[in-house]
Backbone as XML, in Angstrom:
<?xml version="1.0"?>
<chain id="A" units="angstrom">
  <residue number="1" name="UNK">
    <atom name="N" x="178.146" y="104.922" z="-11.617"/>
    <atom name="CA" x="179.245" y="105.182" z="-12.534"/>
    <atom name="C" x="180.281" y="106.043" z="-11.828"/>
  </residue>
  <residue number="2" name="UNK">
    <atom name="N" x="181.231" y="105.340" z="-11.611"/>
    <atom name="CA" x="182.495" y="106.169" z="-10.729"/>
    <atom name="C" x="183.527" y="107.006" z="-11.504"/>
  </residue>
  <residue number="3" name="UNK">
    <atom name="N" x="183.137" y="107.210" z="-13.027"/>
    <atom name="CA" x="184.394" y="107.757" z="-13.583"/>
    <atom name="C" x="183.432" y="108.723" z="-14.761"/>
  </residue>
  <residue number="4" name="UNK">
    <atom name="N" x="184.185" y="109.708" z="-14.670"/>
    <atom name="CA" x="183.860" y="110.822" z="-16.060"/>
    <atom name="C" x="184.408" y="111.284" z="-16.956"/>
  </residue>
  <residue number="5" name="UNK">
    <atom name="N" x="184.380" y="111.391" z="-17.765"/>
    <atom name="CA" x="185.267" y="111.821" z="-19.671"/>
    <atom name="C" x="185.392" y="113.183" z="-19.553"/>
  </residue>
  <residue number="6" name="UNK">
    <atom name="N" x="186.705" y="113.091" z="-19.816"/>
    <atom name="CA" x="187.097" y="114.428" z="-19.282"/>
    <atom name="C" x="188.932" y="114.635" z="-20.313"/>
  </residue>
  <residue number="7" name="UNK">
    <atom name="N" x="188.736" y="115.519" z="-21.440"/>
    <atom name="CA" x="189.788" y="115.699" z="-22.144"/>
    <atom name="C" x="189.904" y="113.955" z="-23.225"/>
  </residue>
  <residue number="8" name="UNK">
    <atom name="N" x="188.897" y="113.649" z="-23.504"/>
    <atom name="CA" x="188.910" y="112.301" z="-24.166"/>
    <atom name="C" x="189.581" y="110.936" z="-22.967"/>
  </residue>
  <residue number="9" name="UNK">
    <atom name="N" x="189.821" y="111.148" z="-21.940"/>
    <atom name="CA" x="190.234" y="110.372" z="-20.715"/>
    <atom name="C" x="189.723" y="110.251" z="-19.920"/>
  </residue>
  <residue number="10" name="UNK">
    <atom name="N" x="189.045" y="109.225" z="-19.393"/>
    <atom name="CA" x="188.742" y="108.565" z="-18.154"/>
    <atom name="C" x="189.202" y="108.836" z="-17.027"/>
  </residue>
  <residue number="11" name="UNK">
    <atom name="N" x="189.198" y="109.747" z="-15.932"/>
    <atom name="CA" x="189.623" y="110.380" z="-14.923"/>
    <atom name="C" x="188.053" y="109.859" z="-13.685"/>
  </residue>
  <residue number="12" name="UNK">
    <atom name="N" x="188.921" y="109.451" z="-12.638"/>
    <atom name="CA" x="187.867" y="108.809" z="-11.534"/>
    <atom name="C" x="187.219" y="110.222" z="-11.115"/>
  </residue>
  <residue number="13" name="UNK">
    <atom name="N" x="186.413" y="109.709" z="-10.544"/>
    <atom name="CA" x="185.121" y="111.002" z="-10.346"/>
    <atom name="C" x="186.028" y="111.133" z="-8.867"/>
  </residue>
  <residue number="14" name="UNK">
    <atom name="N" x="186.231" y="110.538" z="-7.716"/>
    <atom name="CA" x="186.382" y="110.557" z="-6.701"/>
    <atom name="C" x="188.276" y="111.163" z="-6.407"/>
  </residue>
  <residue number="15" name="UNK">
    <atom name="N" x="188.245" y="112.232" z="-5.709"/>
    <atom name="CA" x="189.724" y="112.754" z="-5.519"/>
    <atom name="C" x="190.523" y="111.998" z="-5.404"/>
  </residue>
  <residue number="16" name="UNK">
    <atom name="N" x="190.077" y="111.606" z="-4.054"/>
    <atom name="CA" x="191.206" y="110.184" z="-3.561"/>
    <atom name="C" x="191.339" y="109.413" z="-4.609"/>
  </residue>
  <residue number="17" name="UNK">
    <atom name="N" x="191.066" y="108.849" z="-5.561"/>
    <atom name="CA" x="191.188" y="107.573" z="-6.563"/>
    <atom name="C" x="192.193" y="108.766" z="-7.449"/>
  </residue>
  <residue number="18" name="UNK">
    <atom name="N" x="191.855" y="109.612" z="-7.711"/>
    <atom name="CA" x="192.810" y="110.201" z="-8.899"/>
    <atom name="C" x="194.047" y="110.785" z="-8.174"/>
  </residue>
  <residue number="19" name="UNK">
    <atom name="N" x="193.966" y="110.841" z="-7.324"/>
    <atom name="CA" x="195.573" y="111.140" z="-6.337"/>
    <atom name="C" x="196.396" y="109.612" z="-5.889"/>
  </residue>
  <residue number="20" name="UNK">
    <atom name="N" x="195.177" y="108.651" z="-5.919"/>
    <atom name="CA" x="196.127" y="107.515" z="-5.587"/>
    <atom name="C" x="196.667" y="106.777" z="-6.968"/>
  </residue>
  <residue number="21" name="UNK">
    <atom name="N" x="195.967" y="107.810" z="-8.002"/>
    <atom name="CA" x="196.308" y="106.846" z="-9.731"/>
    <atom name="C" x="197.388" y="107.702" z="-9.954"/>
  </residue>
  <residue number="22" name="UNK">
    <atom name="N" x="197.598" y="109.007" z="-9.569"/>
    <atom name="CA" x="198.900" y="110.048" z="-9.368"/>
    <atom name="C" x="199.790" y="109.672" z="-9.059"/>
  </residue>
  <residue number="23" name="UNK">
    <atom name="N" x="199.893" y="109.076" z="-8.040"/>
    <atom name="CA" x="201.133" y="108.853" z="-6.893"/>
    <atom name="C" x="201.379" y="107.275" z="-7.456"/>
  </residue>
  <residue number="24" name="UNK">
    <atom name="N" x="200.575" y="107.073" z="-7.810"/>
    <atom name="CA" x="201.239" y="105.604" z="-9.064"/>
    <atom name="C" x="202.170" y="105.406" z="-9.840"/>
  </residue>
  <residue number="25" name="UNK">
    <atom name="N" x="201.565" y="106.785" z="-10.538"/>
    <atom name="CA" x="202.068" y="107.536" z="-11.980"/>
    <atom name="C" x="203.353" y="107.957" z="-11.227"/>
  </residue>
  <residue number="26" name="UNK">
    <atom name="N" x="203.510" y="108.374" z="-10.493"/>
    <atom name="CA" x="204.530" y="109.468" z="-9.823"/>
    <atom name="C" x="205.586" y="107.938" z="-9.153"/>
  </residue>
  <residue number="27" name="UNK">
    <atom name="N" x="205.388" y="107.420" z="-9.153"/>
    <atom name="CA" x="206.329" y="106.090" z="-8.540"/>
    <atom name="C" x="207.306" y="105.232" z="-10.214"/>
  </residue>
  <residue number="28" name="UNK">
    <atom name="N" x="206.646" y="105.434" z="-10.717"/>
    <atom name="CA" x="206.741" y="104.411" z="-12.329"/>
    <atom name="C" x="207.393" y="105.417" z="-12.662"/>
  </residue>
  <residue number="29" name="UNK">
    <atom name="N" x="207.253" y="107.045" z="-12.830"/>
    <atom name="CA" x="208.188" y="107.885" z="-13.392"/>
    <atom name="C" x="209.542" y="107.936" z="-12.829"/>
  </residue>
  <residue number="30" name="UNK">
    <atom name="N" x="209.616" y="107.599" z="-11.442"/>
    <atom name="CA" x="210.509" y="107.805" z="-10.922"/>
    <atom name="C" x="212.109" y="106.283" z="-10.631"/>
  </residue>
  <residue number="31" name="UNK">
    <atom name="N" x="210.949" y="105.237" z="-11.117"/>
    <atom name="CA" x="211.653" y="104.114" z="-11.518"/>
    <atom name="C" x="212.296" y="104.137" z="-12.858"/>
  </residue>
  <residue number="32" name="UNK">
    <atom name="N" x="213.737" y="103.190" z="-12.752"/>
    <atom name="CA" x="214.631" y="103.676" z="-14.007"/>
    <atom name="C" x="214.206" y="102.772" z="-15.312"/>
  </residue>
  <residue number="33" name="UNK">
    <atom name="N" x="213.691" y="101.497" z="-14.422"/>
    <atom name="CA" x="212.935" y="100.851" z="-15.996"/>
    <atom name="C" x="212.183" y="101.197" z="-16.622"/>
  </residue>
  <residue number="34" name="UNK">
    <atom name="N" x="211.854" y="102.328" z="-16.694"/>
    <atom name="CA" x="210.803" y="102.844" z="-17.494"/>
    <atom name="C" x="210.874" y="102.938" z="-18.992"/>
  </residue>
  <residue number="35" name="UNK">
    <atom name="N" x="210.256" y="102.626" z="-20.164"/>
    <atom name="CA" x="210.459" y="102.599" z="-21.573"/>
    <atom name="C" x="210.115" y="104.491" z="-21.497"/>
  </residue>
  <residue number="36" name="UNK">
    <atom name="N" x="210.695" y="104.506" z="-23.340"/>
    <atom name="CA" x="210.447" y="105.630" z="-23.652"/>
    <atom name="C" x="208.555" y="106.051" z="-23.640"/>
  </residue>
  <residue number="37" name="UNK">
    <atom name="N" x="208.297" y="104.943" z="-24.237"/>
    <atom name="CA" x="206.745" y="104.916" z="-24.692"/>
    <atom name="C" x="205.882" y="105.018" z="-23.536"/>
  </residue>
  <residue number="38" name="UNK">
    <atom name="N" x="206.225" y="103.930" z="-22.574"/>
    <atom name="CA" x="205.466" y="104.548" z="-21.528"/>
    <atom name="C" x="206.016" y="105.339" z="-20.438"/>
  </residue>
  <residue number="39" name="UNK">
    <atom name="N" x="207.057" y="106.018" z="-20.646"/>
    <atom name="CA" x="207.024" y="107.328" z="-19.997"/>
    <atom name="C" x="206.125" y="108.696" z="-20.511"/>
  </residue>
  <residue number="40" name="UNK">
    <atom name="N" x="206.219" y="108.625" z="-22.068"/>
    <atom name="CA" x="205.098" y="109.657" z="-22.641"/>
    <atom name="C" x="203.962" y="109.377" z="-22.474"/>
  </residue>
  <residue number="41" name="UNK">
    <atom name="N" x="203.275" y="108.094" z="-22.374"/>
    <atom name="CA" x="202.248" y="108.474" z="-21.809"/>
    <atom name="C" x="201.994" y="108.283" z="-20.059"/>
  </residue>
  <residue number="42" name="UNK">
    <atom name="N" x="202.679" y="107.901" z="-19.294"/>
    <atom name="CA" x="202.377" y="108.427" z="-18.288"/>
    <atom name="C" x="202.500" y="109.568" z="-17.933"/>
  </residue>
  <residue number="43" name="UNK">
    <atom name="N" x="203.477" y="110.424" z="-18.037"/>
    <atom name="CA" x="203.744" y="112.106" z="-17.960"/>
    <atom name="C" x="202.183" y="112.577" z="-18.915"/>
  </residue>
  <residue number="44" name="UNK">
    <atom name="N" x="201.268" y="112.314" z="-19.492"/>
    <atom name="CA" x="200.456" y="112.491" z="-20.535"/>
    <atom name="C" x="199.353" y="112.410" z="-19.348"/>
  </residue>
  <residue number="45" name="UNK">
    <atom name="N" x="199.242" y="111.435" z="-18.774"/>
    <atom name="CA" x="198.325" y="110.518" z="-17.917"/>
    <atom name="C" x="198.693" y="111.053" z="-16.767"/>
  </residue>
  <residue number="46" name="UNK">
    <atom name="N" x="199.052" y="111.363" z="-16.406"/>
    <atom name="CA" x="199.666" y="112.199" z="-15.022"/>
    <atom name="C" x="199.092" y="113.777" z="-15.043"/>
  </residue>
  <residue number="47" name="UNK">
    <atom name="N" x="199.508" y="114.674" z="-16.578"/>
    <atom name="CA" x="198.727" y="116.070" z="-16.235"/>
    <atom name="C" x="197.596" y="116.179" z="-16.467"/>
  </residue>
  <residue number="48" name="UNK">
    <atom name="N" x="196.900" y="115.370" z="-16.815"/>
    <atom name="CA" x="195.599" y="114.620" z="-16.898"/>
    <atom name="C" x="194.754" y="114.878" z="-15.598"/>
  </residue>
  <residue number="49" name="UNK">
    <atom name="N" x="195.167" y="113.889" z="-14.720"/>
    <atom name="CA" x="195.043" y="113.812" z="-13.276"/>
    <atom name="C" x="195.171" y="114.631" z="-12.509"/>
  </residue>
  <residue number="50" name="UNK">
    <atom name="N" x="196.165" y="115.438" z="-13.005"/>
    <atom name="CA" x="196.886" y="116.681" z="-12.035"/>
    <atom name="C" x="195.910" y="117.893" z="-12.215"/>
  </residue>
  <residue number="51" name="UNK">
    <atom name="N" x="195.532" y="117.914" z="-13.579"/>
    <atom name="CA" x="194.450" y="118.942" z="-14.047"/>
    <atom name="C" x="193.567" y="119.069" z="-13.316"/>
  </residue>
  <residue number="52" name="UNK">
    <atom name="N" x="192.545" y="117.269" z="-13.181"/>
    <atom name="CA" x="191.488" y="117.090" z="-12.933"/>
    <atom name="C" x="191.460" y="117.486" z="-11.339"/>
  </residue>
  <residue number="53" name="UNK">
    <atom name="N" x="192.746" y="117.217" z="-10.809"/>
    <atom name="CA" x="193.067" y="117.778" z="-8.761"/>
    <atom name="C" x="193.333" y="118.708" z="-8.758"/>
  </residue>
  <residue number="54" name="UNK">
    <atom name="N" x="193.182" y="119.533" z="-9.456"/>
    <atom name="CA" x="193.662" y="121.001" z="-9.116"/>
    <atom name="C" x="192.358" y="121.708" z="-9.485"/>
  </residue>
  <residue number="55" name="UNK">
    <atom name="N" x="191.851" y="121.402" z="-10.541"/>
    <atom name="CA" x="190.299" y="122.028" z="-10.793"/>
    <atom name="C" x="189.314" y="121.646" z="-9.112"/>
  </residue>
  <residue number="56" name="UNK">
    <atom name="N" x="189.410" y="120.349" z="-9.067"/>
    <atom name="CA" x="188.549" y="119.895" z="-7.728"/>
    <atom name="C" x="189.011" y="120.423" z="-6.724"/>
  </residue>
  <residue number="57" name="UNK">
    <atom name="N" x="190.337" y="120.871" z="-6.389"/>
    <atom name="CA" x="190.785" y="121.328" z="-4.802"/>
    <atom name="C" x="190.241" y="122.972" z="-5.075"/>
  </residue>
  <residue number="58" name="UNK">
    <atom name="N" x="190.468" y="123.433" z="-6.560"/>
    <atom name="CA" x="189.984" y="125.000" z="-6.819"/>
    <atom name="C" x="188.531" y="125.120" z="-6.209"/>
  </residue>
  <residue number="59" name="UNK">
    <atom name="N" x="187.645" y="124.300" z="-6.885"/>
    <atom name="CA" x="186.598" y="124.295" z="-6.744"/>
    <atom name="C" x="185.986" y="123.961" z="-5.202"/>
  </residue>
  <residue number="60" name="UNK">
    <atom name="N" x="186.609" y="122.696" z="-4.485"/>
    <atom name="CA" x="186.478" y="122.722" z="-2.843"/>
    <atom name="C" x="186.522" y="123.995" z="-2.255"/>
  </residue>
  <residue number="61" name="UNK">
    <atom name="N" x="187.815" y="124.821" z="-2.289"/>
    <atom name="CA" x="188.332" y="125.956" z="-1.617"/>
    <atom name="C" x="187.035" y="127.282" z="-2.320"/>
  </residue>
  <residue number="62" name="UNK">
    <atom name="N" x="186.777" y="127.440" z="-3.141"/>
    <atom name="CA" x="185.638" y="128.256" z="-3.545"/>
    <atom name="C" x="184.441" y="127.914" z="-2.384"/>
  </residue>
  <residue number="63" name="UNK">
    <atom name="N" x="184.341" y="126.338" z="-2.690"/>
    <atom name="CA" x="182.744" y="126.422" z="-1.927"/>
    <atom name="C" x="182.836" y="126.944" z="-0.280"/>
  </residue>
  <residue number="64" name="UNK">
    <atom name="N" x="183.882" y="126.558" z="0.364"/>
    <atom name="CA" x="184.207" y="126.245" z="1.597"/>
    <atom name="C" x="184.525" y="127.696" z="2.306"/>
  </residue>
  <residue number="65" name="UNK">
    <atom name="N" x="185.040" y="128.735" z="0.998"/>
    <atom name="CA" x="185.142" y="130.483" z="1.321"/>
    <atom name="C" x="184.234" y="130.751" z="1.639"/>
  </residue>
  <residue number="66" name="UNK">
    <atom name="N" x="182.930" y="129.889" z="0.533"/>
    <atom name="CA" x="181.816" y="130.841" z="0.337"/>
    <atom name="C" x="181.217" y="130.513" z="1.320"/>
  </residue>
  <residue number="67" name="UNK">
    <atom name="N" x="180.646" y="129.161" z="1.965"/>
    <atom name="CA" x="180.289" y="128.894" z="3.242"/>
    <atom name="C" x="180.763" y="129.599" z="4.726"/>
  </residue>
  <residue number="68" name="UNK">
    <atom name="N" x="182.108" y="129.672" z="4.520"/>
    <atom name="CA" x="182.815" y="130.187" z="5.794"/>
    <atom name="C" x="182.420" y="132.107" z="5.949"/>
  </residue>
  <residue number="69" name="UNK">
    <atom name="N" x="181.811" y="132.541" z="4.632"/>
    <atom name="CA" x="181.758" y="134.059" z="4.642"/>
    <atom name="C" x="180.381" y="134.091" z="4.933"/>
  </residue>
  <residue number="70" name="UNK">
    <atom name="N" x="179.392" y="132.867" z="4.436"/>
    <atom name="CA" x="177.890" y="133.061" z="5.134"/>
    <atom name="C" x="177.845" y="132.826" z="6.501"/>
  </residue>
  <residue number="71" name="UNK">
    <atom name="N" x="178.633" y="131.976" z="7.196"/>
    <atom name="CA" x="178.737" y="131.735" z="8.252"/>
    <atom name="C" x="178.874" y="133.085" z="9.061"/>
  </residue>
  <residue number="72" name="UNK">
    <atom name="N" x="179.709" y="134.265" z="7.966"/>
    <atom name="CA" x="180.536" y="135.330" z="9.062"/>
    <atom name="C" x="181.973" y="134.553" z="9.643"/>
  </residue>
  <residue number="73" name="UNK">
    <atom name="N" x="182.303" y="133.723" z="9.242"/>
    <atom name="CA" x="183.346" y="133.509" z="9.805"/>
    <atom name="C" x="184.929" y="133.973" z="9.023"/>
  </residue>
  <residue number="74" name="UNK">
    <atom name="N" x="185.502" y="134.485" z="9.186"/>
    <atom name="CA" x="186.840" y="135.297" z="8.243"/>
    <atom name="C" x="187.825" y="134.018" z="8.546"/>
  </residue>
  <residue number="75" name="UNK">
    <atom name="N" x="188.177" y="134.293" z="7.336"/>
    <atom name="CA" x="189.250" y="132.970" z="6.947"/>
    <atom name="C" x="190.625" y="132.655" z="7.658"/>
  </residue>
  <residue number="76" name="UNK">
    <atom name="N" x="191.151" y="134.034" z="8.111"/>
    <atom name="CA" x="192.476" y="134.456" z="9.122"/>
    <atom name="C" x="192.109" y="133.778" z="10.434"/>
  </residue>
  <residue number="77" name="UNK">
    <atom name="N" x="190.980" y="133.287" z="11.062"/>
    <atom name="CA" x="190.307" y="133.114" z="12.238"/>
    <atom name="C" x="191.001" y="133.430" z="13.070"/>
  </residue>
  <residue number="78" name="UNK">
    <atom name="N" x="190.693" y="135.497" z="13.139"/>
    <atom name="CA" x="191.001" y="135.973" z="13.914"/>
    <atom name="C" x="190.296" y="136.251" z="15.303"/>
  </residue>
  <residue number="79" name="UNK">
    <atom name="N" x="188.944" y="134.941" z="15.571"/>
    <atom name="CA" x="188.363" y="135.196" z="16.392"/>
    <atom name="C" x="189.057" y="134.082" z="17.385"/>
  </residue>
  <residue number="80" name="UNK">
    <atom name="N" x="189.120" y="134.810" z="18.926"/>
    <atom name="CA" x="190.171" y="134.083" z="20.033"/>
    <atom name="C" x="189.372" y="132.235" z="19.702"/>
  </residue>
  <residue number="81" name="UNK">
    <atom name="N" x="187.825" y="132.392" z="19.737"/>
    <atom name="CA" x="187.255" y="131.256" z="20.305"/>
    <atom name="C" x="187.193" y="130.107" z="19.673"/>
  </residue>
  <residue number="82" name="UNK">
    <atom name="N" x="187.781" y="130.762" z="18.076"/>
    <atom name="CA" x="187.534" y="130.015" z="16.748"/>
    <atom name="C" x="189.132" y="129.275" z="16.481"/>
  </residue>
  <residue number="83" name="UNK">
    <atom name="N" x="189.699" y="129.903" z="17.519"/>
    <atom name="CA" x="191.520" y="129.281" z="17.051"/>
    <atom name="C" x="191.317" y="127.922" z="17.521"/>
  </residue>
  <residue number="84" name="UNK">
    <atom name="N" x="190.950" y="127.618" z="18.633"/>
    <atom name="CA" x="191.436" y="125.674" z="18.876"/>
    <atom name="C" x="190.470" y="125.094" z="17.971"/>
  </residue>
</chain>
């Protein structure tokens, strides 16, 4: 099952799929044929998506601190050997 209920909406489980259903959304908004009707719900359907990528990139960047601080490694990588 590739997709999860989330705010009564169907949002893909997988980042990439909900950034490429974004940048969809984000193309159709930006075209002038757009109806009234489905501009409200794409702008609807869009912070939807936007929600669901911003919770997941929050949540990446949490795990990836927390790994990088068990490691000992500081996030500035102010160590010479760790820059390239």
């Amino acid at each position: 099952m590739a997709k999860k209920q989330t705010n009564n909406s169907e949002v893909p489980e997988k980042f990439d799929d909900a950034l490429h259903e974004l940048r969809g959304l984000m193309e159709l908004l930006e075209s002038e044929e757009i109806s009234v009707d489905t501009l409200t719900q794409a702008i609807r359907r869009a912070a939807v998506l936007l929600k669901h990528c911003q919770g997941q990139l929050h949540s990446t960047e949490a795990e990836v601190k927390a790994l990088m601080e068990e490691l000992g490694v500081q996030s500035g990588n102010s160590d010479p050997e760790l820059a390239d």
